[in-house]
C-alpha positions as CSV (number, residue, x, y, z in Angstrom):
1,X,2.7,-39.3,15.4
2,X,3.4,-37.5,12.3
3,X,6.1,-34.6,12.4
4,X,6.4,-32.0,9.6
5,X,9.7,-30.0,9.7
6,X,9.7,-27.3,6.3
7,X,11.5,-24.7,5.5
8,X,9.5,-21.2,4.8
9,X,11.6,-17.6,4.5
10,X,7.9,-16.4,6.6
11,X,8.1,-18.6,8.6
12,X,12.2,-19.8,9.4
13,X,11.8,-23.2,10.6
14,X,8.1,-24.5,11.1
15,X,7.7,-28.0,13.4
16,X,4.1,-29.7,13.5
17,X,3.0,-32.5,15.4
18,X,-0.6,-34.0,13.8
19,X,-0.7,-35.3,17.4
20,X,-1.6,-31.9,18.7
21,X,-4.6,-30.5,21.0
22,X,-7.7,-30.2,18.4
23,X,-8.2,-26.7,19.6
24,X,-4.5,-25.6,18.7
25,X,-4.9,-27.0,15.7
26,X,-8.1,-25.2,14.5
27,X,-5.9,-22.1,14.3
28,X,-2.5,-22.9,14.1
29,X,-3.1,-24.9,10.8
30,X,-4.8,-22.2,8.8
31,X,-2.0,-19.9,9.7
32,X,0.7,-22.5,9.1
33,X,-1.0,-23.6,5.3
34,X,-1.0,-19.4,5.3
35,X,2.4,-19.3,5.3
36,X,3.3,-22.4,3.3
37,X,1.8,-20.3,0.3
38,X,5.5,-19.2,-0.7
39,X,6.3,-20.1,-4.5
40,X,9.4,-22.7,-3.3
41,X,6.7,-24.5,-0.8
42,X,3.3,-24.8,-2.9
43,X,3.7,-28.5,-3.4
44,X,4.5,-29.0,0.2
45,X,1.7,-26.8,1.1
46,X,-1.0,-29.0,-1.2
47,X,0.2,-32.2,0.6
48,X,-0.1,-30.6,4.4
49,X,-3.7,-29.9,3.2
50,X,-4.7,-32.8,2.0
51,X,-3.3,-34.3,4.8
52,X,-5.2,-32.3,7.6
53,X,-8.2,-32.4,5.7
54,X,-8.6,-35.8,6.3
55,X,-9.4,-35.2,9.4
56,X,-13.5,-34.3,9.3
57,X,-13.6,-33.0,12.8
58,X,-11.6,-29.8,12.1
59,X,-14.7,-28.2,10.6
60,X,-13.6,-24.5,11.3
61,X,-10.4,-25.4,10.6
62,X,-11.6,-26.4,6.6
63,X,-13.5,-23.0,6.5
64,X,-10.4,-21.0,7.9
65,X,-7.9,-23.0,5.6
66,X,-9.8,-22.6,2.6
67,X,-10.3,-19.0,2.9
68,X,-6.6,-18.6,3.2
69,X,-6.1,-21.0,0.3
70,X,-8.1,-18.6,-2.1
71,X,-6.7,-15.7,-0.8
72,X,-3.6,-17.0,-2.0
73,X,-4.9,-18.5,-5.4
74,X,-5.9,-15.2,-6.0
75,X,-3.1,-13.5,-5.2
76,X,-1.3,-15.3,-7.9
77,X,-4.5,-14.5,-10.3
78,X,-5.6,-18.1,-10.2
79,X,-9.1,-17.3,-10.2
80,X,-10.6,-20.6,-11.4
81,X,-8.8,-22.6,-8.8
82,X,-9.7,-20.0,-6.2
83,X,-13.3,-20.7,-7.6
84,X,-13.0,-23.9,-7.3
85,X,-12.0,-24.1,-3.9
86,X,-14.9,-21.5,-2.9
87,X,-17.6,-24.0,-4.8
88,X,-16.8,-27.1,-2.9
89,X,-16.5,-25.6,0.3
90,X,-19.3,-27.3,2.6
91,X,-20.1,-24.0,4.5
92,X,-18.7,-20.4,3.6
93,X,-18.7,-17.2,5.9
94,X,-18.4,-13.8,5.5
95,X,-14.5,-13.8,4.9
96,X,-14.7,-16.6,1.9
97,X,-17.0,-14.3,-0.3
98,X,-14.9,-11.4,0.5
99,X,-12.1,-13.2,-0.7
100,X,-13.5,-14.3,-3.7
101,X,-14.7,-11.0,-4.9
102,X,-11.7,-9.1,-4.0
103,X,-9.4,-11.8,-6.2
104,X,-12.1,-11.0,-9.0
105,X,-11.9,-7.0,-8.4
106,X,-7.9,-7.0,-7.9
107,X,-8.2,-9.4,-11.0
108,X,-9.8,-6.8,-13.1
109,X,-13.1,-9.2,-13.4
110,X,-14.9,-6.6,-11.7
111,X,-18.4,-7.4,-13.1
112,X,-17.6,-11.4,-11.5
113,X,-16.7,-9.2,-7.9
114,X,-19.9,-7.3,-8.1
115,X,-22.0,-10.6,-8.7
116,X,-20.2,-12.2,-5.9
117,X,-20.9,-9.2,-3.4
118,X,-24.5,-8.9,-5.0
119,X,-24.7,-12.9,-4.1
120,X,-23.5,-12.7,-0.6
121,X,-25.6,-13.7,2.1
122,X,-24.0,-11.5,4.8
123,X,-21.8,-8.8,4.3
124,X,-19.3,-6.6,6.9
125,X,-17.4,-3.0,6.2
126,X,-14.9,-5.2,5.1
127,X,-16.8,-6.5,2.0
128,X,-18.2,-3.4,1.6
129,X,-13.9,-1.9,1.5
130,X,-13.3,-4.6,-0.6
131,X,-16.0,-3.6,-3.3
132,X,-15.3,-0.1,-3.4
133,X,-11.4,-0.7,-3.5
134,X,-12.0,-2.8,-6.7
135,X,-14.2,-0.4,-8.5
136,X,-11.7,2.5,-7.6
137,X,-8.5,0.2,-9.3
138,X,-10.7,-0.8,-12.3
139,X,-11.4,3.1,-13.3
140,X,-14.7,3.6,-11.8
141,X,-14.8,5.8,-9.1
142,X,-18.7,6.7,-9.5
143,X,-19.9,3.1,-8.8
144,X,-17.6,3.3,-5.7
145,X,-19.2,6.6,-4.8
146,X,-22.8,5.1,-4.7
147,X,-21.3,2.0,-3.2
148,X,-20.0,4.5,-0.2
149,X,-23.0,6.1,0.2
150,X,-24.9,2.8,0.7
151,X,-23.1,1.9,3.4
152,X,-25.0,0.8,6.1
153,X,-22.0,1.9,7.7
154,X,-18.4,3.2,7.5
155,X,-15.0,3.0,9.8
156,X,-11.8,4.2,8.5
157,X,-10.6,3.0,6.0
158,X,-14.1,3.7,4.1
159,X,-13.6,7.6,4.3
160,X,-9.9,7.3,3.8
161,X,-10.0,4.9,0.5
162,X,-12.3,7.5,-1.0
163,X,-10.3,10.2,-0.1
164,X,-7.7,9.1,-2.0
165,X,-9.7,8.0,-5.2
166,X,-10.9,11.2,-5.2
167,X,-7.6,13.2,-4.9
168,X,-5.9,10.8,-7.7
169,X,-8.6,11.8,-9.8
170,X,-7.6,15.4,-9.4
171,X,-11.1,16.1,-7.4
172,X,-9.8,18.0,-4.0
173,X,-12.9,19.4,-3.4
174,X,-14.9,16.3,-3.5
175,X,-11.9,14.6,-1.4
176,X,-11.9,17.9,1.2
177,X,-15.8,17.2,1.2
178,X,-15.5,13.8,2.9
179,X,-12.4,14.9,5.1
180,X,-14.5,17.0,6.8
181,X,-17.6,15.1,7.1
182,X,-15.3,12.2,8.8
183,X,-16.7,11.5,12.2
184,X,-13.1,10.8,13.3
185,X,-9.7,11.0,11.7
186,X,-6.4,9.4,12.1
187,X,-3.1,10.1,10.8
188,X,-3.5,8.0,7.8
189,X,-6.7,10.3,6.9
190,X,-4.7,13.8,7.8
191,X,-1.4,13.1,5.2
192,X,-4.4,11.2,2.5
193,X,-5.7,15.0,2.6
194,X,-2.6,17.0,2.6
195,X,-1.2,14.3,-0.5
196,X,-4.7,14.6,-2.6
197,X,-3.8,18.9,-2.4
198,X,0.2,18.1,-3.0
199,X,-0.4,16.2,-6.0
200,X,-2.4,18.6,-7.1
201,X,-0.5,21.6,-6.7
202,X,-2.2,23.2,-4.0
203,X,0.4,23.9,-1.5
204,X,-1.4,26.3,0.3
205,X,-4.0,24.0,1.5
206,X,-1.9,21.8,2.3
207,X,0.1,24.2,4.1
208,X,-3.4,25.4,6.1
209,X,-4.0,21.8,6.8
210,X,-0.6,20.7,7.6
211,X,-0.4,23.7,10.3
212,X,-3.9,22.5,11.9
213,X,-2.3,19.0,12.2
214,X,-1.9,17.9,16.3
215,X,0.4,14.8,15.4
216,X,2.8,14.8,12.4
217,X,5.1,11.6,11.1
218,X,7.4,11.4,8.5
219,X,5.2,11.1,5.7
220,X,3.4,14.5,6.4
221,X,7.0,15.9,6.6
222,X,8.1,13.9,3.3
223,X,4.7,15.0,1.6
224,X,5.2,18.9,2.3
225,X,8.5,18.6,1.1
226,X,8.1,17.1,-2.4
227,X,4.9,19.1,-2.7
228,X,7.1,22.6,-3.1
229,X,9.8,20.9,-5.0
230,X,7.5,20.2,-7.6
231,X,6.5,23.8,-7.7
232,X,10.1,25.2,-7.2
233,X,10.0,26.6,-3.9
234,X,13.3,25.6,-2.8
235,X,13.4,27.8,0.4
236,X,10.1,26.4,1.8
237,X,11.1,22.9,1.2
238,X,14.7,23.2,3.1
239,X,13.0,24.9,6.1
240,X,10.6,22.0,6.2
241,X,13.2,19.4,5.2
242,X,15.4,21.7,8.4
243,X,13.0,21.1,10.9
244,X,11.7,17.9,10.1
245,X,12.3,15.8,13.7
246,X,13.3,12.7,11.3
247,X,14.2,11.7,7.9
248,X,14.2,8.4,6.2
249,X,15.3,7.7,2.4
250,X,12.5,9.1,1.1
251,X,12.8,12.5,2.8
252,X,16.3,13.0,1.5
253,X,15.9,11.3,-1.7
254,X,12.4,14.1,-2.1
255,X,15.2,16.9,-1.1
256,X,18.0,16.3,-3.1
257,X,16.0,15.4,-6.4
258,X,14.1,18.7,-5.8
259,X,17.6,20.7,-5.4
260,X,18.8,18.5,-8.9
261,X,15.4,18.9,-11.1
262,X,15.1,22.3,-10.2
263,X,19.1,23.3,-11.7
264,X,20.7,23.4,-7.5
265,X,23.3,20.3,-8.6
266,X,25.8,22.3,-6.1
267,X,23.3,22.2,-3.6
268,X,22.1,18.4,-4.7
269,X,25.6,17.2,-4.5
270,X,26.1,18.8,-1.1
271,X,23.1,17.2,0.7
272,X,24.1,14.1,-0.6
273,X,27.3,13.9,0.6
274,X,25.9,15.4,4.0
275,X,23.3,12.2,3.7
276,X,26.4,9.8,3.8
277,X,27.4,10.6,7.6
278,X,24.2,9.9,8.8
279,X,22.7,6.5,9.2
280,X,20.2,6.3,6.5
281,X,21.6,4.7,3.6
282,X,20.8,5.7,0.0
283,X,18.7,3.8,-2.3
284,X,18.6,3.6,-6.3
285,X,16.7,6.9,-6.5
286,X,18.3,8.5,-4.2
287,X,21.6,7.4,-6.2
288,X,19.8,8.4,-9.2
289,X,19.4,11.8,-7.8
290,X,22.9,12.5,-7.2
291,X,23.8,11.4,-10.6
292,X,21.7,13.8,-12.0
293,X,23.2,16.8,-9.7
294,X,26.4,15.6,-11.1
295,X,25.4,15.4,-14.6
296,X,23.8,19.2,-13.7
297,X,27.2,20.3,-12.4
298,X,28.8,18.9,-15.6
299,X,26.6,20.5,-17.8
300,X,27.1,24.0,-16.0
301,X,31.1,23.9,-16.4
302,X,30.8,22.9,-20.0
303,X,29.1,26.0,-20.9
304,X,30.9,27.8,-18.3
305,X,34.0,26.7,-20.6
306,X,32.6,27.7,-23.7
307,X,31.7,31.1,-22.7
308,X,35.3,31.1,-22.0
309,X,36.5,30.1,-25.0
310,X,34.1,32.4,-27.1
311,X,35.4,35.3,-25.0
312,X,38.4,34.3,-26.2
């Protein structure tokens, strides 16, 4: 009996015995070779494969392990190894094309992803996801329109990845369109919405939507908040920021750079320090924030002392 013992950071401490039950093994391997995929652990990873693959019987096991090895070939934009790997595969399923043409799309080979979908046998919502998600990250949000609208048919993510593409593209009425003509709607959907009208500067849809909303988390919150800080309405963004339930990094790091970029460094500097007795703990921009209400602060005594000095 063979034992493997390697070290992985996703994994801590990973013991395998070849001399294992042939059905543990048909998942357990895949998901170990999953995690072996870390930089410090490739060539380990290539020699547990080999290894198992010896082993004909584990025929879903080879399917299973191979997807996850072109996963992570494409990942590292390995395209032509992941290729490789998905050509000499004896029998493919639904989640080897997938992802094959996702590693194209995410690649930006986006012509090679819509070849591979046009190719595919079968396909699920998920290929479908994966097709539009690569036309929307290579620039063409028309050909993943017509995609959606093909769809033999939609869950989530679908309506919400569109959502999105549309509000980055500055198109909240075509993005409004679909939020209402989801059959159902999660949180995820809600704060896509209210985000598409806050980048855009349209607070008071957002406002309208955020006030119909039944469940709220910390991103709605965090959303609202930035949304009139980047219009310079201070007031509405501290009663928000007030009566948010709770606040993580990004909700006081949103506050305090809206207090600095909008000339509050007094009020900047005091939220910051007010941040320090609670438990969240500031990160770079949040730092950065306070530097510039400093650097504000400064600025404002300067001429404060000039004017002094002129007056004479």
């Amino acid at each position: 009996m063979i034992i493997f013992l390697l070290p992985c950071p996703r994994l801590g401490i990973f013991r395998f015995s070849k001399g294992s039950v042939l059905n543990k093994r048909k998942l357990s391997y895949s998901r170990h070779l999953s995690a072996l995929q870390c930089k410090q652990n490739k060539r380990k990873a290539l020699i547990y494969k080999s290894e198992n693959n010896r082993d004909s019987r584990v025929k879903l096991g080879n399917v299973v392990s191979c997807n996850s090895t072109i996963t992570g070939y494409c990942r590292e934009g390995r395209l032509e190894d992941a290729r490789h790997v998905f050509d000499r595969m004896p029998q493919r399923d639904v989640v080897s094309w997938t992802a094959m043409l996702a590693g194209y799309a995410q690649n930006g080979r986006l012509d090679e992803a819509r070849t591979m979908f046009s190719n595919m046998p079968d396909r699920n919502v998920v290929s479908w996801n994966a097709m539009i998600k690569g036309c929307i990250q290579n620039g063409r949000i028309e050909e993943a329109f017509e995609l959606f609208n093909k769809m033999p048919q939609r869950n989530m993510v679908s309506w919400t990845t569109m959502i999105v593409a549309f509000g980055n593209k500055g198109e909240t009425e075509d993005a409004r369109h679909l939020f209402d003509r989801m059959p159902e709607r999660d949180l995820v959907s809600w704060n896509a919405m209210i985000t598409a009208y806050v980048e855009n500067g349209r607070m008071e849809d957002a406002q309208d939507l955020f006030d119909k909303m039944i469940e709220r988390n910390v991103i709605t919150w965090t959303a609202m908040v930035s949304g009139y800080c980047q219009i310079g309405r201070m007031k509405d963004a501290r009663y928000l920021f007030d009566k948010m339930p709770e606040r993580n990094v990004i909700s006081w790091t949103a506050m305090i750079a809206g207090y600095a970029q909008n000339g509050h460094g007094d009020k900047a500097l005091k939220l910051f320090l007010e941040m320090q007795r609670t438990p969240v703990k500031p990160n770079l921009c949040t730092l950065t924030s306070g530097v510039n209400a400093c650097a504000c602060l400064a600025i404002l005594e300067h001429g404060y002392q000039d004017i002094h000095k002129m007056g004479g």
